[in-house]
C-alpha positions as semicolon CSV with decimal commas, in nm:
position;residue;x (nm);y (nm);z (nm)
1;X;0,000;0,000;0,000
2;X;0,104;0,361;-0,060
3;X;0,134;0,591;0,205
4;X;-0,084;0,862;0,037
5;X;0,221;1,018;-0,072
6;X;0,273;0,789;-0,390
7;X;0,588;0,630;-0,186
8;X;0,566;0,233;-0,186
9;X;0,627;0,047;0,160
10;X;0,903;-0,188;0,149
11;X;0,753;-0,369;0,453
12;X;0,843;-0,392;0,798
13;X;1,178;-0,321;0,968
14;X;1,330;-0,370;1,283
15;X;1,199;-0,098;1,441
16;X;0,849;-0,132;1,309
17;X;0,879;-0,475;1,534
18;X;1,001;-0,316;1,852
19;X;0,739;-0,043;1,812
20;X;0,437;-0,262;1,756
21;X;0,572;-0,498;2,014
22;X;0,601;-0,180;2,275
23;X;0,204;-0,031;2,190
24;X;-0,126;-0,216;2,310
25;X;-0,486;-0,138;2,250
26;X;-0,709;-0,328;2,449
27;X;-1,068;-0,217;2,324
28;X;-1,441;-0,346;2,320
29;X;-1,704;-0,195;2,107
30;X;-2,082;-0,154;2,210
31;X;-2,312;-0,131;1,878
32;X;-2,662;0,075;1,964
33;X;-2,829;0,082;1,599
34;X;-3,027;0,461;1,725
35;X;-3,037;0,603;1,373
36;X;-2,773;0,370;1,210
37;X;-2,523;0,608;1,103
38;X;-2,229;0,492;1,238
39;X;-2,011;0,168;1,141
40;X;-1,672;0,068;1,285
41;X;-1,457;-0,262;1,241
42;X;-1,144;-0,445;1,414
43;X;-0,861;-0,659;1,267
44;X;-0,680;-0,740;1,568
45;X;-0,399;-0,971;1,400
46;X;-0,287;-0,655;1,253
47;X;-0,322;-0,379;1,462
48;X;-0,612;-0,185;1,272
49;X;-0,904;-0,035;1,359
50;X;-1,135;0,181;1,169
51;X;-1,444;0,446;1,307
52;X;-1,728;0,601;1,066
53;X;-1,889;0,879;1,325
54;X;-2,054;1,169;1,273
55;X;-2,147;1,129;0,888
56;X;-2,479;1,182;0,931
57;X;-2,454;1,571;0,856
58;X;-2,380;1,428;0,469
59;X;-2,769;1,318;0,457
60;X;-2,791;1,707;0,374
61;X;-2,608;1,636;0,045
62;X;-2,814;1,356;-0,046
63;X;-2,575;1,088;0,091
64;X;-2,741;0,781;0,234
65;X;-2,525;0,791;0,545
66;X;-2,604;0,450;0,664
67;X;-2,446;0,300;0,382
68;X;-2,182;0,531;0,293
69;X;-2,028;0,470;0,684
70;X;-2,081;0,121;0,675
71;X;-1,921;0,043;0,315
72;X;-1,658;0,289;0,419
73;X;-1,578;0,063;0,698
74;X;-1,612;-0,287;0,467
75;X;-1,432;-0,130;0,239
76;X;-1,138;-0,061;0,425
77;X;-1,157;-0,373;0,703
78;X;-1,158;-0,554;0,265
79;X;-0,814;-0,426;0,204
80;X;-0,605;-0,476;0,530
81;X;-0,767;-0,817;0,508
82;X;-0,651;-0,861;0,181
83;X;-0,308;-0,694;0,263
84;X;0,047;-0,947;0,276
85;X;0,139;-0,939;0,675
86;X;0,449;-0,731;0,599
87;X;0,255;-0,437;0,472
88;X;0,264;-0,143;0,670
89;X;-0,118;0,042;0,695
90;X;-0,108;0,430;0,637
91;X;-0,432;0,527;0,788
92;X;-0,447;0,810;0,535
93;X;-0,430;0,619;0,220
94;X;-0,617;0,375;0,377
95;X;-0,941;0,598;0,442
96;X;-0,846;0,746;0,094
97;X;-0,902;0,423;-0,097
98;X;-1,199;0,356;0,134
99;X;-1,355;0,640;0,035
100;X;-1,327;0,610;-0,348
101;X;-1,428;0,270;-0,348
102;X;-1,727;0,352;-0,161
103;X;-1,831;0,667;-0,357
104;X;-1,789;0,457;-0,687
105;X;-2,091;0,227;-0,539
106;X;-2,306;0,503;-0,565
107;X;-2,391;0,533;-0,216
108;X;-2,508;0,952;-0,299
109;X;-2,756;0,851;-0,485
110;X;-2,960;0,574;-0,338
111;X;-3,099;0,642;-0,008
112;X;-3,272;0,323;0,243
113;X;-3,611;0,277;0,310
């Protein structure tokens, strides 16, 4: 993956081992579907966690905001999945590529009934 820059990783050194070795994130997530416009996910074997809050002022543009958080969030949980275990995650890049693939689906258009 890029780092949003256009510079390619070359995967992880030495001290991206000591670093992730020293840093910990013990989390738990509670899910209350109010007006379901928030979407979050969790890839624990790498280190990665992604948040969609506070979209729901984009309903004023016409953006379903229910589905554009929560393909945001597939979208990008997709491609660390799909990521070799060497590759660093730039969370910039990552959100970037999120959001394109996401806003190609059409999500502005089509709102839920």
């Amino acid at each position: 993956m890029e780092d949003g820059a256009g510079a390619k990783d070359s995967g992880a050194t030495e001290h991206d081992a000591a670093a992730a070795a020293a840093l910990r994130i013990n989390w738990a997530s509670c899910y209350v579907p109010l007006h379901d416009h928030d979407a979050h996910f969790r890839i624990t074997k790498r280190g990665v966690l992604g948040v969609a809050d506070g979209v729901d002022t984009y309903a004023e543009y016409g953006v379903d905001t229910g589905t554009f958080c929560h393909g945001l969030m597939t979208s990008a949980s997709t491609e660390v999945v799909g990521l070799e275990p060497s590759t660093r995650v730039y969370p910039c890049a990552l959100l970037e590529w999120a959001n394109d693939e996401t806003t190609a689906s059409d999500v502005r258009r089509h709102r839920r009934s």
